[in-house]
C-alpha positions as CSV (number, residue, x, y, z in Angstrom):
1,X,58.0,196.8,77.1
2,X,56.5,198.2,74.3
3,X,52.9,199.9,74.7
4,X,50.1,198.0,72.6
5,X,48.0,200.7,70.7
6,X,45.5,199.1,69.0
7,X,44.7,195.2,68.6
8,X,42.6,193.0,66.5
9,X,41.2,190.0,67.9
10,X,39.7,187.4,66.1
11,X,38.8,189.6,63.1
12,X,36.6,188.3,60.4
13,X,34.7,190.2,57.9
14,X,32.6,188.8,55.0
15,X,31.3,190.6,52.5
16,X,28.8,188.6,49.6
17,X,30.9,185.6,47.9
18,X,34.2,186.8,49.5
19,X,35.4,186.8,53.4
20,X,37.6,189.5,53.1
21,X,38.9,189.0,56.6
22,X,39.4,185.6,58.0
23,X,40.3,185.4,62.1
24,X,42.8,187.6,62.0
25,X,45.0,188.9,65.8
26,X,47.9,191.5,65.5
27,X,48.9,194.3,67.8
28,X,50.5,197.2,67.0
29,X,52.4,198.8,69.3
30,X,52.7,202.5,70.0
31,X,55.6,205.0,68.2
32,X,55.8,202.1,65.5
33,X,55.2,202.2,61.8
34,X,53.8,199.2,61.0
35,X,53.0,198.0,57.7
36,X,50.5,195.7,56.4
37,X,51.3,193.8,53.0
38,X,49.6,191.9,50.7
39,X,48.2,191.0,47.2
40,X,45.5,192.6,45.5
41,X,42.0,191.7,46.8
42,X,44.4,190.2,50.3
43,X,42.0,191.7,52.3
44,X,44.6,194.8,53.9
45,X,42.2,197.7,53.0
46,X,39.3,196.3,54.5
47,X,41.5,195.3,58.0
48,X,42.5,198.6,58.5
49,X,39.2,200.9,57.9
50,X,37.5,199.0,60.8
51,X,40.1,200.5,62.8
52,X,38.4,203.6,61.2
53,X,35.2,202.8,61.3
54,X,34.0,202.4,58.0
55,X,33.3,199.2,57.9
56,X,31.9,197.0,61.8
57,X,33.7,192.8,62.1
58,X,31.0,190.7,61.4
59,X,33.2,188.4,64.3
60,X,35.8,189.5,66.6
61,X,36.9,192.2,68.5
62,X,39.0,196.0,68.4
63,X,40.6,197.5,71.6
64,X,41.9,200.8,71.4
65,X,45.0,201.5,74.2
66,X,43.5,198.3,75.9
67,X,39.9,199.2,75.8
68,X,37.4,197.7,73.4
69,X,35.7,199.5,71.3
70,X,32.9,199.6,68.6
71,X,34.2,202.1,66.0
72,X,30.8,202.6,64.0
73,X,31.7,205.9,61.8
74,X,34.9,207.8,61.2
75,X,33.9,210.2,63.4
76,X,34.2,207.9,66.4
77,X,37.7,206.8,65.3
78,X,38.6,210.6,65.0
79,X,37.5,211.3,68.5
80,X,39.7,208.1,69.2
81,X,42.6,210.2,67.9
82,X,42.6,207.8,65.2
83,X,43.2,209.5,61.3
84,X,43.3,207.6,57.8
85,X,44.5,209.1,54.3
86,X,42.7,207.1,52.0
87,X,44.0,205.8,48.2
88,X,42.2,208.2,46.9
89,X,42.2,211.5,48.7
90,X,38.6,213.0,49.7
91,X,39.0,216.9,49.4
92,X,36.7,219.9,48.4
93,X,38.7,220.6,44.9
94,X,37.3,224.2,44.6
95,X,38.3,224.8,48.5
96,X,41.2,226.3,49.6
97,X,43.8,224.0,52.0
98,X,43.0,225.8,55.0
99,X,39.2,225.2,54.2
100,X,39.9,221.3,53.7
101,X,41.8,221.0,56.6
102,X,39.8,223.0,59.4
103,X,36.4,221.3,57.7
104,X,33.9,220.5,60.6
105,X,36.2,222.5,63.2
106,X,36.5,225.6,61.8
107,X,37.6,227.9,64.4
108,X,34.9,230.5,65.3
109,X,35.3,234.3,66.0
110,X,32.7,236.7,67.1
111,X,31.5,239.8,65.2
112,X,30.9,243.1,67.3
113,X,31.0,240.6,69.6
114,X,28.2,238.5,69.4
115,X,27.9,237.8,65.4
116,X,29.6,234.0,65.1
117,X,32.1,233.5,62.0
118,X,34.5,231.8,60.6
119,X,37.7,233.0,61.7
120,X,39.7,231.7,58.1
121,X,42.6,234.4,59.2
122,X,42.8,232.5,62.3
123,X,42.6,228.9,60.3
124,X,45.4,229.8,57.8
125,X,48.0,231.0,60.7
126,X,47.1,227.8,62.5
127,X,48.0,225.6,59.1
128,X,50.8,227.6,58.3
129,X,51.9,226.6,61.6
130,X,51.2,222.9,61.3
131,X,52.7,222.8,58.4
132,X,55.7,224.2,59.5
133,X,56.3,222.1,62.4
134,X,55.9,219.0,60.7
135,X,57.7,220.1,57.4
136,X,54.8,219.4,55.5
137,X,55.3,222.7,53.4
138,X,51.6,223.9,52.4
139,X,49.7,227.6,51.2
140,X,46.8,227.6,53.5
141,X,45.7,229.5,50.7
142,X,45.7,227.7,47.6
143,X,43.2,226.0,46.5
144,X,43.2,222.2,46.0
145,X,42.3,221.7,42.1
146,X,45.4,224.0,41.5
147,X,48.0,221.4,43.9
148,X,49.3,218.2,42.3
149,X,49.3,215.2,43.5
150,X,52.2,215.1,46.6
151,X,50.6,218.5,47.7
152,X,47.1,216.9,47.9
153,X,48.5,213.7,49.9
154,X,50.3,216.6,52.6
155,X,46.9,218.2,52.9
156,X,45.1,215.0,53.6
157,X,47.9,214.1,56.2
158,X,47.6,218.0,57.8
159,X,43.9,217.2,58.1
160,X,44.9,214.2,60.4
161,X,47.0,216.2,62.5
162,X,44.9,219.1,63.2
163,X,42.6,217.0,64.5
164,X,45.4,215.3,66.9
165,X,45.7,212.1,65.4
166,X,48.1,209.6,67.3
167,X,47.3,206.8,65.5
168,X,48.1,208.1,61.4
169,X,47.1,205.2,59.1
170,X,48.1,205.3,55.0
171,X,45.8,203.3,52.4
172,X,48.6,202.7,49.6
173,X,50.2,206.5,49.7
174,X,52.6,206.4,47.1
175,X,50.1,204.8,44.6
176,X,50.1,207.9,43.0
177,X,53.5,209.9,43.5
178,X,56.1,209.7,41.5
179,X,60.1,208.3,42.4
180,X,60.8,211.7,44.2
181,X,57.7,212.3,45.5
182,X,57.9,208.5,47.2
183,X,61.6,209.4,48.7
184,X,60.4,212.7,50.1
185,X,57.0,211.0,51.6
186,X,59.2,208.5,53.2
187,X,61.2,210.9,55.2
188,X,57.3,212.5,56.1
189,X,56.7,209.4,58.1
190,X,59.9,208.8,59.7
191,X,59.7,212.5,61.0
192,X,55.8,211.7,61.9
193,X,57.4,208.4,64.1
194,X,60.3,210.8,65.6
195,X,57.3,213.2,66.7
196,X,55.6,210.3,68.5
197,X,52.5,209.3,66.2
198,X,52.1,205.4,65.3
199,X,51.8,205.0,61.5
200,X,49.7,201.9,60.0
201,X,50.7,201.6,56.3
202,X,48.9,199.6,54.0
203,X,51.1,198.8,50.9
204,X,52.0,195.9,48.9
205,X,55.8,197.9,48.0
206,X,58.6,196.0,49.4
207,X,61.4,198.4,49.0
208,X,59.0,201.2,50.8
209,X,58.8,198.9,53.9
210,X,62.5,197.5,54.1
211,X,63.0,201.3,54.0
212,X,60.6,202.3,57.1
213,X,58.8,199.9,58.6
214,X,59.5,198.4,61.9
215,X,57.4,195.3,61.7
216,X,55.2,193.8,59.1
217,X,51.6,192.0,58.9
218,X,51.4,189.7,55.8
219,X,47.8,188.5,54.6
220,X,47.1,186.5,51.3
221,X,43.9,186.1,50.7
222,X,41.8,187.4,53.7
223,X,44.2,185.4,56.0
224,X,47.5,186.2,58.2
225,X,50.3,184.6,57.4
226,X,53.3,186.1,59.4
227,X,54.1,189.4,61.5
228,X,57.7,189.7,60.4
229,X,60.6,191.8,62.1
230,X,61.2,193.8,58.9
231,X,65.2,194.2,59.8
232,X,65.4,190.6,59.5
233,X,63.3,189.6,57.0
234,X,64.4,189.8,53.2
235,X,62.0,191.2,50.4
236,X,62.0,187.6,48.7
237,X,60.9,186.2,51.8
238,X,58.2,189.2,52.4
239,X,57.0,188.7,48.6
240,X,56.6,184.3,48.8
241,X,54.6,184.5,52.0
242,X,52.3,187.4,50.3
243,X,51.8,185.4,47.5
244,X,52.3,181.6,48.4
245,X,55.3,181.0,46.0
246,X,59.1,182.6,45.0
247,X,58.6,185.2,42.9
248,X,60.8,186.1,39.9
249,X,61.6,190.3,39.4
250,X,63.2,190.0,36.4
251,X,61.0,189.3,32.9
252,X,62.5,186.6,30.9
253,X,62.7,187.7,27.1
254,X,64.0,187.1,23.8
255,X,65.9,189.6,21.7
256,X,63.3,192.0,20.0
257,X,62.2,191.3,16.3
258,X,61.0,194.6,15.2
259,X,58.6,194.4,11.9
260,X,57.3,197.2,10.2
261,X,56.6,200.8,11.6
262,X,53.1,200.5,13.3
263,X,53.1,203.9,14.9
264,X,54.5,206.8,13.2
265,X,54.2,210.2,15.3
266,X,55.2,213.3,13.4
267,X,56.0,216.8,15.0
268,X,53.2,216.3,17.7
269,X,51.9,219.2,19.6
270,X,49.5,218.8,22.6
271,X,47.6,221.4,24.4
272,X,46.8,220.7,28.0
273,X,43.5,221.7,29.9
274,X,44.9,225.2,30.9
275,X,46.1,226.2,27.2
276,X,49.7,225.5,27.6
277,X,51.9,223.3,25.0
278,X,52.2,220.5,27.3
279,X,53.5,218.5,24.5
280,X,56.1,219.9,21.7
281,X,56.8,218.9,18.6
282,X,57.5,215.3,19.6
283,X,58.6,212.7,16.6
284,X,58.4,209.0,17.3
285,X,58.2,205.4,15.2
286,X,57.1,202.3,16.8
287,X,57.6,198.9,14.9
288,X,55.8,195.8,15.2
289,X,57.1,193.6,17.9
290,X,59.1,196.6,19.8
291,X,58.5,197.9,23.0
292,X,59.0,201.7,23.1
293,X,59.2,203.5,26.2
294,X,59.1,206.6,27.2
295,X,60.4,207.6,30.5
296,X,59.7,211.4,32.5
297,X,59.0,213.1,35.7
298,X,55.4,213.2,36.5
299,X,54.0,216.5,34.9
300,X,56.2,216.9,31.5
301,X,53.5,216.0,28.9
302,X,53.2,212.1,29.3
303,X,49.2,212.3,29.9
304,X,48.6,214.1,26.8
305,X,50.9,212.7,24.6
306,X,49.2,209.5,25.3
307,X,45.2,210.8,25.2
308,X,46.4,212.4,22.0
309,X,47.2,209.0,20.7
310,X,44.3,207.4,21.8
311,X,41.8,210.4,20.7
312,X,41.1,211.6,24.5
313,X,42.2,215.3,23.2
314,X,42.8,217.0,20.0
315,X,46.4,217.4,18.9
316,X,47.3,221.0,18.2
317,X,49.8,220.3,15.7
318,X,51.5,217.3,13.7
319,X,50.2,214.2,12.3
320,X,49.5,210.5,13.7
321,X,49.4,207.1,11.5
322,X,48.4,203.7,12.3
323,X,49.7,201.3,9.4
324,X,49.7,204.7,7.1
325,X,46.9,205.9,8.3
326,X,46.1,209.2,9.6
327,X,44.0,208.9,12.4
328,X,45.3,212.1,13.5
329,X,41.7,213.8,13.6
330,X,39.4,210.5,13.8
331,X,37.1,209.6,16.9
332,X,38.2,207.0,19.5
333,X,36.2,204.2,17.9
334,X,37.8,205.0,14.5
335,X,40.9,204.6,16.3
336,X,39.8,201.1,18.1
337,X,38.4,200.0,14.6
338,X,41.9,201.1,13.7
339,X,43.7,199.0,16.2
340,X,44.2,201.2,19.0
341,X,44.4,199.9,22.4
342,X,44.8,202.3,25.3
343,X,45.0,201.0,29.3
344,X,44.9,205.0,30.6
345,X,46.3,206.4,33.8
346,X,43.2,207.5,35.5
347,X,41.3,204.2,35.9
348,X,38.3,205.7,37.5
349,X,37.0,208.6,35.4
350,X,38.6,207.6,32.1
351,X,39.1,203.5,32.5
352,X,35.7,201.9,33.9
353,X,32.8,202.7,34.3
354,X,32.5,202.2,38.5
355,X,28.5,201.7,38.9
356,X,28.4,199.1,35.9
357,X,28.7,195.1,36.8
358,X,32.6,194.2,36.0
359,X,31.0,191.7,33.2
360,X,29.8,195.5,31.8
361,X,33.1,196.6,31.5
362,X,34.9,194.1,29.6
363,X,32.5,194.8,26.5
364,X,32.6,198.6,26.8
365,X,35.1,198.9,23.7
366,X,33.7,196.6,21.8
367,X,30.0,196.1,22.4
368,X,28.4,197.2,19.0
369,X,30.9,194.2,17.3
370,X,29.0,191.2,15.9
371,X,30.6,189.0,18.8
372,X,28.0,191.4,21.2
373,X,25.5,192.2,18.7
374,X,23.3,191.2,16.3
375,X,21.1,193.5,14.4
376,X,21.8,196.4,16.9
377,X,21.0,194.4,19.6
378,X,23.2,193.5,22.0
379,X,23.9,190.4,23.2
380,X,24.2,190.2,27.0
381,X,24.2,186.6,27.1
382,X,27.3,187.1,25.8
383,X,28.4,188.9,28.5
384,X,29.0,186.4,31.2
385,X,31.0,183.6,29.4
386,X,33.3,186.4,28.2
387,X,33.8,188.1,31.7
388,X,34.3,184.6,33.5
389,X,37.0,183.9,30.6
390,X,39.0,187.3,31.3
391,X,38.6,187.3,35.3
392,X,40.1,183.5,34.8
393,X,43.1,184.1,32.7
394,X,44.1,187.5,34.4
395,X,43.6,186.5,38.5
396,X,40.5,189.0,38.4
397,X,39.2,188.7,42.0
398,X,35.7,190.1,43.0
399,X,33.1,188.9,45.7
400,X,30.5,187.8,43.2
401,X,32.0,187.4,39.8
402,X,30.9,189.2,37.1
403,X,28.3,190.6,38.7
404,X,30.4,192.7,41.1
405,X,29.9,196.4,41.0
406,X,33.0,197.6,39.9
407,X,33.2,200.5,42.2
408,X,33.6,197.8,45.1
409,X,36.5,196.2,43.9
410,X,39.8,196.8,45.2
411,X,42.1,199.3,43.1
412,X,44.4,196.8,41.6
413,X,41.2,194.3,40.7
414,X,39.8,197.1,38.3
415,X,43.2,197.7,36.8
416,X,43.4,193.9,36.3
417,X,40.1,194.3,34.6
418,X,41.1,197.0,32.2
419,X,44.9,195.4,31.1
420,X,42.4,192.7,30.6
421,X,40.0,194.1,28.6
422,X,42.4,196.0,26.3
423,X,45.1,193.0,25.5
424,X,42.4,190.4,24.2
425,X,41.1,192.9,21.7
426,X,44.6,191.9,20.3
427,X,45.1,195.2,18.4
428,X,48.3,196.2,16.5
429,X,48.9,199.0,18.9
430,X,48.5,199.0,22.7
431,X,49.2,202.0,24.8
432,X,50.3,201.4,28.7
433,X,50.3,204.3,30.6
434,X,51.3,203.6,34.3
435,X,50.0,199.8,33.9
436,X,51.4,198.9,37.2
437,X,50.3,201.7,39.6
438,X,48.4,200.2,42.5
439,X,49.5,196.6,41.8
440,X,51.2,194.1,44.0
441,X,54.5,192.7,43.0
442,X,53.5,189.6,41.3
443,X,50.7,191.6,39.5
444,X,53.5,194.1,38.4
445,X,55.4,190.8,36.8
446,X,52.4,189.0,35.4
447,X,51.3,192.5,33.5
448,X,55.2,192.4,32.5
449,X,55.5,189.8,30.8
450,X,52.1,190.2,29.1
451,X,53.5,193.4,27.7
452,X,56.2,191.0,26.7
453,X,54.0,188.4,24.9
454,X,52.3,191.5,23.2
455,X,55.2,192.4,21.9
456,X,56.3,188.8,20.9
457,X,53.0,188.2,19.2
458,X,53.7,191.3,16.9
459,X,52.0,194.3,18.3
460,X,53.8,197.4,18.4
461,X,53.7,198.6,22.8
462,X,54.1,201.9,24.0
463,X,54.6,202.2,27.6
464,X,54.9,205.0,29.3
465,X,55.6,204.7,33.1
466,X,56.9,206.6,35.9
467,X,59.0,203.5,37.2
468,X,62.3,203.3,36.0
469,X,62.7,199.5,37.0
470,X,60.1,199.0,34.9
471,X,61.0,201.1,31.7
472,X,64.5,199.2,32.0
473,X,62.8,195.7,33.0
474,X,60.2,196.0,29.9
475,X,62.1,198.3,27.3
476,X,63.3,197.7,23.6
477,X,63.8,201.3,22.8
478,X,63.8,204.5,25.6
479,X,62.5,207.6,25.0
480,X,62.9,210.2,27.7
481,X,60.5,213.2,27.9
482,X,61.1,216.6,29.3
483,X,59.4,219.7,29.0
484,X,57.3,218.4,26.7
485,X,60.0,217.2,24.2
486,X,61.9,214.1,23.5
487,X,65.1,215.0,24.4
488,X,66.3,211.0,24.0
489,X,65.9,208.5,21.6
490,X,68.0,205.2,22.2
491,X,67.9,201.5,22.1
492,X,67.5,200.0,25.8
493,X,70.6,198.5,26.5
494,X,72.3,201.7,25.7
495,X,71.6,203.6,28.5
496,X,71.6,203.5,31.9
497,X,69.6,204.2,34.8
498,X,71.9,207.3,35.9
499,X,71.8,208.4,32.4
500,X,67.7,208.2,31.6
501,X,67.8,209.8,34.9
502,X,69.9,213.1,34.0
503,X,68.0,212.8,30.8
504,X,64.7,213.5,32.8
505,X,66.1,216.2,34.5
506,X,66.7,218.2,31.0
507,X,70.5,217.3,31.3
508,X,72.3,216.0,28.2
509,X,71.9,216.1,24.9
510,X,69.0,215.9,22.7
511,X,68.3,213.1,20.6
């Protein structure tokens, strides 16, 4: 029989307005990878970081290979061979990987004999080795701010197993990797299971758990539904018991009716943070009721091709034009007053701003308008009615409203908030980039099909995403992007999967 691991007993854990946990038992059993799915604001994230000792059940108890235990810090979990990669990884950027990994247990080494140090020759031999033996291919020597994303997410997981962790739990990993950095992560935890560590994977991503999981938790809305053989379960029953009714992954939609050009990009060129053209002459039109896609690899210019647009960085080359006009050079609020809309990849540092209320957000773009201000005063009576509108229409789910710090929400709650914020400005042009990251399936259809109605209502959508499902799910006209360039311009139904995909890969021929 199968050895029990960890338990949860009972489980509930309130926070103000919201119980986030609501008497909750499961098991999980050791070797396992077990995942644990839900909607947005379902209450997953908060489960598992008791088992790492963020947070304390107000009721209920944890036992930890059969003992019970009060897990009050991370530190206590670690000792209980207990690790956690969080959402949103927690490295020293200007420190090397070796220095990340081996930080709070650096191994010591004696000067002369009897001056302590730290031994980093020793520490980069002994990640090198780690790495190795796990096939988690690191430089102990790099440092972080130079890695991208999937090389961050290896360190984070080398951290856990330097400090023999047995128990290995994911907050939503592959949040932030792209298609072949998912595929390659997968095989990471499978070779984790086959090396006897118990993985606990937070996720809401059906296909990722049909693809490793061994059983499944479901919670919807604080409360658990089913623990599900994932073998013999099916991904539509998985995605009605997380949300409470059949969902639909297909968006319904009528043939485009394309106006007049909207958009008009001409001979682009973008300059990236280091001095490099990250984006290369790139030509483009967008009409009114189109959506234009534009599909790439992670790292091939998509950022700043779309912070050029929206006035985040300077072109270095080429012209822009909203309805003829040149808004190539003009500030972000010349583009808003200009009909720019822009929902931006990183949510945190470009999107929100996290220590505000969430009713402190939804004006942000528009506070100085007469609908917030009067006189050059604003209004902030205003405020309320407006955020308990948007956090109606859009499923916005906090523990006290509009008066929720934003920082406290959960990830896919403050991208709610910002699709929210940017579609009922109802400008001419809005600007997805990566709308869906972090969502749950039947957020990812409900922010598809309001692409959809934006398009139907007239306004001219650019969407750039990593997912391919969803460029060919949402998709008028495809653009692929490689190197920098556009190397494919082509009505949607006109290309396939395989062929975007050898597009992205600089195969093929330019448009």
């Amino acid at each position: 029989m199968p050895e029990v691991i960890a338990e949860f007993r009972h489980i509930t854990k309130r926070f103000p307005g919201i119980v986030a946990n609501d008497d909750v038992s499961l098991s999980v059993m050791k070797g396992e990878i077990f995942a644990v799915l839900g909607e947005n604001g379902a209450g997953k994230s908060t489960l598992v970081s008791m088992l790492f000792g963020m947070y304390e059940p107000d009721e209920g108890e944890i036992l930890v290979r059969g003992r019970k235990e009060r897990i009050s810090s991370p530190r206590y979990a670690t000792e209980l061979s207990i690790g956690m990669v969080h959402q949103h990884f927690r490295l020293v950027s200007n420190y090397t990987v070796a220095e990340n990994i081996v930080l709070g247990l650096e191994p010591q080494g004696k000067l002369f004999g009897f001056i302590p140090y730290v031994d980093m020759k020793k520490a980069n031999h002994d990640i090198a080795e780690l790495s190795e033996r796990y096939g988690l291919k690191v430089n102990p020597e790099d440092v972080i701010e130079d890695l991208n994303v999937a090389s961050r997410q290896r360190v984070e997981i080398l951290k856990m197993l330097y400090r023999e962790a047995e128990i290995l739990i994911f907050d939503e990993p592959t949040a932030v990797l792209t298609p072949q950095e998912i595929e390659a992560f997968l095989k990471i935890l499978q070779s984790l299971r086959e090396n006897g560590k118990t993985i606990i994977l937070i996720t809401h991503k059906l296909n990722e758990i049909k693809a490793v999981a061994d059983r499944c938790a479901i919670l919807n809305r604080g409360k658990l539904v089913a623990v599900l053989d994932v073998a013999s379960s099916s991904t539509d029953d998985m995605a009605r018991m997380m949300v409470g009714h059949e969902i639909s992954f297909t968006t319904e939609k009528k043939p485009a009716k394309f106006g007049d050009v909207v958009l008009e990009v001409e001979g682009l060129g973008v300059r990236n943070v280091a001095g490099y053209d990250a984006v290369k002459s790139v030509s483009f039109r967008i009409h009114a009721g189109e959506v234009f896609a534009v599909a790439g690899v992670s790292g091939n210019g998509q950022n700043e091709l779309a912070d050029s647009i929206a006035g985040l960085v300077r072109p270095s080359g080429g012209r822009i034009t909203i309805n003829g006009r040149d808004i190539t050079h003009s500030s972000v609020r010349e583009r808003i007053e200009a009909g720019v809309a822009y929902i931006p990849e990183d949510r945190h540092n470009v999107g929100l701003v996290l220590d505000f209320m969430l009713r402190d957000n939804f004006p942000l773009r528009q506070y100085y308008s007469p609908k917030f201000s009067r006189n050059g005063v604003i209004r902030e009576s205003e405020f309320d009615g407006y955020s308990r509108r948007l956090e109606g229409e859009y499923d916005i789910r906090s523990s006290q409203g509009g008066a929720t710090i934003t920082r406290s929400m959960s990830g896919g709650n403050q991208q709610k908030a910002i699709i929210a914020r940017e579609i009922d400005m109802q400008r001419p042009l809005i600007i997805f980039m990566q709308p869906t990251r972090g969502l749950d399936a039947g957020a990812v259809m409900n922010v598809h099909r309001q692409i959809i109605a934006e398009r139907d209502r007239g306004a001219a959508v650019l969407l750039i995403s990593l997912d391919l499902d969803e460029i060919l799910d949402c998709a008028d006209t495809i653009a692929v992007i490689y190197n920098g360039s556009i190397n494919k311009i082509a009505p949607a139904q006109e290309l396939t999967a395989d062929d975007i995909g050898l597009y992205m890969m600089g195969v093929g021929k330019t448009a």
